[in-house]
C-alpha positions in Angstrom: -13.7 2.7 27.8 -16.2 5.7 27.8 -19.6 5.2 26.6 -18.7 7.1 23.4 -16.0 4.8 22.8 -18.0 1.7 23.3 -20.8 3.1 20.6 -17.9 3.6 18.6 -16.7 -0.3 19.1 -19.8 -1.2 18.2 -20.3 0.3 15.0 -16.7 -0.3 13.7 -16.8 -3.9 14.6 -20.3 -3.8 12.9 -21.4 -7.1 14.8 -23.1 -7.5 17.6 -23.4 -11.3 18.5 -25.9 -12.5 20.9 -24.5 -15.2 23.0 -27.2 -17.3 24.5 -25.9 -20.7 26.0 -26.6 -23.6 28.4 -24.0 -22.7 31.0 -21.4 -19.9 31.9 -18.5 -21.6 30.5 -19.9 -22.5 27.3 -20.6 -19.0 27.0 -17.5 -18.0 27.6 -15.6 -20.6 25.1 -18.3 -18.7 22.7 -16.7 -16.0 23.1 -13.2 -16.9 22.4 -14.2 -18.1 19.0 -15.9 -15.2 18.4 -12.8 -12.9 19.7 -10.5 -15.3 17.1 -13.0 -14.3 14.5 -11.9 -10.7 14.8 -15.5 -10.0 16.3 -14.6 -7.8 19.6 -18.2 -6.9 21.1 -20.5 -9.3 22.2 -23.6 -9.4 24.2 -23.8 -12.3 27.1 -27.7 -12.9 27.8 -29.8 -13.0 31.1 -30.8 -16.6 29.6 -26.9 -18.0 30.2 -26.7 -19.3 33.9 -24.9 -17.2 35.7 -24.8 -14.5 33.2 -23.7 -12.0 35.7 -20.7 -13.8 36.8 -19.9 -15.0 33.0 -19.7 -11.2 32.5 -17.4 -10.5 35.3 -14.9 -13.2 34.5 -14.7 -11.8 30.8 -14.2 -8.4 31.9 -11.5 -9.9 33.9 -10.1 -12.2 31.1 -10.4 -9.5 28.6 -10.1 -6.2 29.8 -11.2 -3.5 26.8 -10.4 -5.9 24.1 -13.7 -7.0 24.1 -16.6 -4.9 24.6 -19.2 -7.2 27.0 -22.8 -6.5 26.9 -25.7 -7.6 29.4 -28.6 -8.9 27.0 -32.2 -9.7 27.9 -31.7 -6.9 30.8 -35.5 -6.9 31.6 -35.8 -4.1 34.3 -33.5 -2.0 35.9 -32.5 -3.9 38.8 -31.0 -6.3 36.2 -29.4 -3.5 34.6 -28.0 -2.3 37.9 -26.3 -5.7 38.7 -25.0 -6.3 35.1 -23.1 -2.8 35.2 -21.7 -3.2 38.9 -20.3 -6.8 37.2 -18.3 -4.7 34.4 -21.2 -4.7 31.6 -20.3 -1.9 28.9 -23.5 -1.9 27.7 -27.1 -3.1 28.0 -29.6 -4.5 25.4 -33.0 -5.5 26.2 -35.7 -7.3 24.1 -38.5 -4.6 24.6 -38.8 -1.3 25.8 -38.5 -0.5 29.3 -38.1 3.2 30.2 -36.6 2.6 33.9 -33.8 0.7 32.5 -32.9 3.8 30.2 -32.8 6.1 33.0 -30.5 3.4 35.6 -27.8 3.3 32.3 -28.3 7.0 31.9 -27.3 7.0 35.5 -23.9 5.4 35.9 -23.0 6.9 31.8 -23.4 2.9 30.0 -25.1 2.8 26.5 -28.1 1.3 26.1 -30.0 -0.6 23.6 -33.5 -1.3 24.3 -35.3 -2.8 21.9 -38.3 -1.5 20.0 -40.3 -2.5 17.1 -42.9 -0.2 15.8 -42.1 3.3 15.2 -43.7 5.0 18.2 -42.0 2.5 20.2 -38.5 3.4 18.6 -39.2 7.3 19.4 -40.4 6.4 22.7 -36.9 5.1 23.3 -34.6 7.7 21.6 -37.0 10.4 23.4 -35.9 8.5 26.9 -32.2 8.6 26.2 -31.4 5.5 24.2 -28.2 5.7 22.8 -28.7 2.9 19.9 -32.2 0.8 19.2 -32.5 -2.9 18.5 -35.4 -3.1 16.2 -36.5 -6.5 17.1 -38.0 -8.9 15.9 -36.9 -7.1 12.8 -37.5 -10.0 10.3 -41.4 -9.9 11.6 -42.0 -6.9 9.5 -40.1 -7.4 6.3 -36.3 -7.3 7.7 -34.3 -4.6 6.0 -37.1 -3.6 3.5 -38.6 -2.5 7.2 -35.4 -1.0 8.6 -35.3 0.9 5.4 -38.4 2.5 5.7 -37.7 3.6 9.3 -34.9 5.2 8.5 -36.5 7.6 6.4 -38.2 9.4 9.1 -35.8 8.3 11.3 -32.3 9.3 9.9 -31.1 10.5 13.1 -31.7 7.4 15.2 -29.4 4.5 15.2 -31.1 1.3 14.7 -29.7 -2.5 15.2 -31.7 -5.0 13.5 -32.1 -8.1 15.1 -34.1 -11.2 13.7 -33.6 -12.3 10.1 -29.9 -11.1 9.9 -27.8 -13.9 8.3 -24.8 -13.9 5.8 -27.1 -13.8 3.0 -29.0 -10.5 4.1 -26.2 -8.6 5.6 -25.3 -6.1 2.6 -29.6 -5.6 2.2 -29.1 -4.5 6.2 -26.0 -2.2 5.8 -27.5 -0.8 2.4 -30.9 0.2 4.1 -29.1 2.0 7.0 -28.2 -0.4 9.9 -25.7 1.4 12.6 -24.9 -2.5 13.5 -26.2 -6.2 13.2 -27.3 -8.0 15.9 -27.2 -12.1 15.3 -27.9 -15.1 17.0 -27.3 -18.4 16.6 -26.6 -17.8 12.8 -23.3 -17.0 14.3 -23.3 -18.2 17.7 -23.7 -22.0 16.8 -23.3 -23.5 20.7 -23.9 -26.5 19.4 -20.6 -26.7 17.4 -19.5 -25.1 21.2 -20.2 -28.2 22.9 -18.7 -30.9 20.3 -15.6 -29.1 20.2 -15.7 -27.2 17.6 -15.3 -23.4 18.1 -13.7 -23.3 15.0 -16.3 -23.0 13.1 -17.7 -20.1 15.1 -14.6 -18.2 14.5 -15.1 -19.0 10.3 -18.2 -17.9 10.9 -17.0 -14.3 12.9 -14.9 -14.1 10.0 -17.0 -14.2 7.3 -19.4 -12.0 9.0 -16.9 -8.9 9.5 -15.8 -9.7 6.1 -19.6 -9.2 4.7 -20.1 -5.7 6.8 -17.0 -4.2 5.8 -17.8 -5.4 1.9 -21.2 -3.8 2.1 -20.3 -0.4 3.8 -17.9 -0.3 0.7 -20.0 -0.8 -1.5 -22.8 1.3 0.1 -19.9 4.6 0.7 -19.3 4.2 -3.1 -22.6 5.1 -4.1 -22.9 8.1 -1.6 
């Protein structure tokens, strides 16, 4: 997939799950539950041991019918390795200006995060293709992603931090490109008792709630 097409995945699947668990194949289970959900982007975390081989093998296993992210990608070097194991695209908690540029470098979007709205320019000035306002639900959640957006109508922001089935039409209504969630979605617990079932009816009801609210939000435009 080219980087276009991968922005593009992530905005139409409107989800962008975080998947932080306590080993590789956990991780990976996640995942199918999520892919049975209809959820097809996901974002595999530094945290997950292994997470660079986790990424490989579901590049392998899943070719472009899911889009796999590197998370937590602290510096470039990370970055680097993530992309060389497949990674379509790289999210990081904070802003890191190096690990632009490497993503830049071999044509993979990027997603660094950012908070305050110097921090958010700072990134879109450095060639950020998307911005994960996080910890979003720190300053308000979507009443705060609202009001960036106002000066900000040009850059695409993904809240993460406070995003939950209950909140999800407030997010889409004040302008989020995507939504990134965490273990709201990602329960590994339900993982490791052998339950990935309710993961996917959770996936479910999540791209059920975007697509609801960008309807509802399109009809008042």
């Amino acid at each position: 997939m080219t980087k276009q097409e991968v922005i593009g995945r992530i905005h139409s699947t409107g989800i962008l799950p975080v998947v932080r668990a306590a080993s590789g194949e956990e991780a990976m289970l996640a995942v199918d539950a999520l892919y049975a959900g209809g959820v097809t982007v996901v974002e595999i975390t530094m945290t997950v041991p292994g997470a660079v081989a986790v990424i490989e093998e579901l590049r392998r296993r899943y070719g472009d019918e899911v889009t796999i992210g590197a998370g937590t990608a602290l510096d470039a070097e990370t970055a680097r390795a993530c992309i060389l194991a497949g990674a379509q695209f790289v999210v990081s908690p904070a802003l890191n200006v190096t690990t632009i540029e490497m993503c830049r470098r071999y044509s993979i979007a990027v997603l660094p995060g950012a908070l305050t709205p110097t921090e958010i320019v700072t990134a879109w000035q450095a060639g950020a293709d998307m911005v994960k306002v996080f910890p979003c639900s720190a300053l308000g959640g979507a009443s705060y992603l609202k009001a960036l957006k106002v000066p900000l109508p040009h850059i695409e922001l993904i809240p993460t931090g406070g995003v939950s089935l209950s909140t999800v039409p407030d997010f889409i209504e004040a302008g989020a490109f995507a939504l990134g969630v965490g273990a709201d979605l990602v329960d590994t617990k339900a993982i490791r008792d052998g339950q990935p079932e309710k993961v996917t009816e959770a996936a479910r009801a999540y791209v059920k709630a975007v697509r609801e609210a960008r309807g509802k939000s399109y009809s008042r435009i």
